[in-house]
C-alpha positions in Angstrom: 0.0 0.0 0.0 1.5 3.4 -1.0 2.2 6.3 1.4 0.1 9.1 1.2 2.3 11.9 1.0 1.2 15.2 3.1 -1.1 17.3 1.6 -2.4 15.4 -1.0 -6.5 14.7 -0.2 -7.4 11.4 1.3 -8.3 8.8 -1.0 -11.9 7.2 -0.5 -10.5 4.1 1.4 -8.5 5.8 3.1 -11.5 7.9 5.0 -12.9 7.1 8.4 -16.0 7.8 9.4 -16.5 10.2 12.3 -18.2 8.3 15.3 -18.1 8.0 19.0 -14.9 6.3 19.3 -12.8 8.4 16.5 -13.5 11.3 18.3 -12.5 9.8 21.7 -9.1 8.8 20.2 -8.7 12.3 18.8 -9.5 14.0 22.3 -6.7 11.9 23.7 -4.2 13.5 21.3 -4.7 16.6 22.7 -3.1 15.5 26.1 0.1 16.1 24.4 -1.1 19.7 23.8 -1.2 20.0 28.1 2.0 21.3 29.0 1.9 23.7 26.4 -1.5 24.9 27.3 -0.9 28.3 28.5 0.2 29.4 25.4 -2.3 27.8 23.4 -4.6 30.1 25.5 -2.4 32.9 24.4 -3.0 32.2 21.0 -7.2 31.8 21.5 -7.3 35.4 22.9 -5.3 36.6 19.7 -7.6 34.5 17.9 -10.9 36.0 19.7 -9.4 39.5 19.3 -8.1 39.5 15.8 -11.6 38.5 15.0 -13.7 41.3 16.4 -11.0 43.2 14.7 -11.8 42.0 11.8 -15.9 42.4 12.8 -15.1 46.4 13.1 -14.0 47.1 9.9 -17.0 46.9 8.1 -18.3 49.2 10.9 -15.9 52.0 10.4 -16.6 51.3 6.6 -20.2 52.5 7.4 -19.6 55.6 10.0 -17.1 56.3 6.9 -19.9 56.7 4.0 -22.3 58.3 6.3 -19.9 61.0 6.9 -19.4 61.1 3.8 -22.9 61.4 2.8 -23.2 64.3 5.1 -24.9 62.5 8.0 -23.9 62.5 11.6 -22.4 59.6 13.0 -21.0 59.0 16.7 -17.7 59.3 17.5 -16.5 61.1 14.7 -17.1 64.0 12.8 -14.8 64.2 9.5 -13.9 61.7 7.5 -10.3 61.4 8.3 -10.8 60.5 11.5 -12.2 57.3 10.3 -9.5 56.6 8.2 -7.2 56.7 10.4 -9.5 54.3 12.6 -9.6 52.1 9.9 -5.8 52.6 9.4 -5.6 51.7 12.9 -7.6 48.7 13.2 -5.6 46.9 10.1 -2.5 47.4 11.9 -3.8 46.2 15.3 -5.7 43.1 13.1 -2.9 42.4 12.0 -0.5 42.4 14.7 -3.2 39.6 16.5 -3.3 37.1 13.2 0.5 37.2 13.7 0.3 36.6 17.2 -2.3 33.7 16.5 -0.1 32.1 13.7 2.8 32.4 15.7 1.4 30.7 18.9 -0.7 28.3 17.5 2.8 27.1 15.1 4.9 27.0 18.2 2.1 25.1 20.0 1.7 22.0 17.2 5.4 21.8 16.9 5.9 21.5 20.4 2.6 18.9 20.8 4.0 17.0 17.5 7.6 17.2 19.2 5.8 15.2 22.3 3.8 12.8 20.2 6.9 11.7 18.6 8.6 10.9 21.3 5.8 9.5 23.0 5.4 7.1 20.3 9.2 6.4 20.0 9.3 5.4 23.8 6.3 3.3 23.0 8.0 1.8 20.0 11.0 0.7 21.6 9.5 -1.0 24.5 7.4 -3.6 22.4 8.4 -7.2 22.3 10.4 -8.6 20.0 7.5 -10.2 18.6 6.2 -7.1 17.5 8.9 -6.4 15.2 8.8 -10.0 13.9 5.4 -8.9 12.0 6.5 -5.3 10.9 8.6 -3.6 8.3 11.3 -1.1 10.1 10.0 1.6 7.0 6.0 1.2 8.8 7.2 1.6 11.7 9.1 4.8 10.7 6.6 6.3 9.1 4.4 5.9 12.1 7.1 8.3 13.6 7.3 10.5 10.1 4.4 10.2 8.2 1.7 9.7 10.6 2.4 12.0 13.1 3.1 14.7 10.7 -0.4 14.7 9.2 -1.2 15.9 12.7 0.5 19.5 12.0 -2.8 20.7 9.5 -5.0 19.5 12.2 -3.0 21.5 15.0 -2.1 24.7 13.0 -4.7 25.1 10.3 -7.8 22.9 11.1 -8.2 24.0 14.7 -7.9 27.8 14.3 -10.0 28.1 11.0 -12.7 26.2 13.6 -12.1 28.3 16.2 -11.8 31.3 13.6 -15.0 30.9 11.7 -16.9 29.7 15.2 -16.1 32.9 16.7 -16.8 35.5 13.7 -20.4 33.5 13.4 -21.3 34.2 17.6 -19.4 37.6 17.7 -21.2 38.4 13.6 -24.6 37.3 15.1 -24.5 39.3 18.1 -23.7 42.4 16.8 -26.1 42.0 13.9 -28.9 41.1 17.1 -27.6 44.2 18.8 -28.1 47.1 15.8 -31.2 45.2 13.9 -33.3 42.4 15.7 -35.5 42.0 13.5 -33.0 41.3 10.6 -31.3 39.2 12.2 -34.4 37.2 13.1 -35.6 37.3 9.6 -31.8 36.1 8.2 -31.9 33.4 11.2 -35.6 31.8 9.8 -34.6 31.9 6.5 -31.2 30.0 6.9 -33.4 27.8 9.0 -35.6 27.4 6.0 -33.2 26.8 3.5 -31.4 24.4 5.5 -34.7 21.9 6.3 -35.2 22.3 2.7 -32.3 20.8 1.6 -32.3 18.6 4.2 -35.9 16.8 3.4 -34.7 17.2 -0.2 -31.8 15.1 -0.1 -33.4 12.3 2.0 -36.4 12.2 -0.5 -33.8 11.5 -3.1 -32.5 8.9 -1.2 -35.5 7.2 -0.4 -36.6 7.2 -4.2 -33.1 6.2 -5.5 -32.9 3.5 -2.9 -37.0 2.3 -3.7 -36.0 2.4 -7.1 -32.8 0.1 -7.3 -34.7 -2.4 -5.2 -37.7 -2.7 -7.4 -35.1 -3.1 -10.1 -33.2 -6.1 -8.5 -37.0 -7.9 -8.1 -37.3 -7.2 -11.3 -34.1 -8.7 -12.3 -34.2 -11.4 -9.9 -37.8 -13.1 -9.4 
């Protein structure tokens, strides 16, 4: 069986399906991520903060035509005051995403660090046996290989989560905040859409599942 070499998509036999038991296996990964834990924190509150950051913008973007406009806003009263808000909150946004990326990389190296040795020190305290019934380029890429596809999970996976988790609460709230009732009637139509396609799909299902059994009675008896 060939490697799958990192970065290239999983191939369909290669996919697990996500249950119960895969996730309690990928929870105990994370134990590794303990004694660096303080500074994974570290990089969640740059995470939280570069995202309402980010959240302002558009914000300032609207105080910005308004003043333009000739309306009066709060807070400001010419326009390049905004600007250099705006000017402001780029450089402070982007101070924070380097923090994240910074943190969150010295975090998963650190973590995969761990997890290599942990499974070297498990490696080499098997019994001979073990080795008997494995080929010394498995059991290196167990090491290599394996644990490597970890770093995605740890640098990329787990802050766009985190990333996009936070800019949908923080998003909603402010939304809630300046225009209930928009954000009610974007809430129930998301909601709509969503059972929609839901019963859609499972209809399909059902038909194209009803329809290849009556063809195998057919073909059959």
């Amino acid at each position: 069986m060939a490697k799958r070499t990192l970065g290239e998509p999983l191939r369909e036999e290669d996919k697990r399906k996500i249950n119960k038991a895969s996730l309690k296996r990928l929870i105990g990964v994370f134990r590794f991520m303990l004694p660096h834990k303080w500074l994974f924190i570290a990089g969640l509150v740059c995470l939280a903060l570069s995202s309402g950051t980010v959240l302002s913008f558009p914000y300032l973007a609207g105080q910005l035509l308004d003043l333009a406009s000739g309306k009066p806003v709060p807070y400001f009263t010419t326009i390049n005051q905004v600007a250099v808000a705006l000017m402001a909150i780029l450089l402070i946004q982007s101070f924070f995403s380097f923090m994240r990326v910074y943190t969150f990389s010295v975090t998963s190296e650190r973590t995969l660090a761990d997890l290599r040795h942990g499974v070297f020190q498990k490696i080499i305290w098997l019994p001979l046996s073990f080795f008997d019934n494995r080929r010394i380029g498995e059991l290196m890429s167990r090491i290599t290989s394996d644990v490597g596809t970890l770093q995605d999970t740890f640098t990329v996976t787990l802050a766009e989560l985190l990333r996009q988790s936070l800019t949908l609460i923080i998003g909603v709230g402010i939304i809630f905040f300046l225009a209930p009732q928009l954000t009610v009637l974007c809430c129930l139509h998301f909601l709509y859409w969503s059972f929609l396609r839901w019963y859609s799909e499972n209809t399909f299902v059902n038909f194209q599942r009803k329809r290849r059994i009556n063809w195998l009675r057919q073909m059959w008896w």
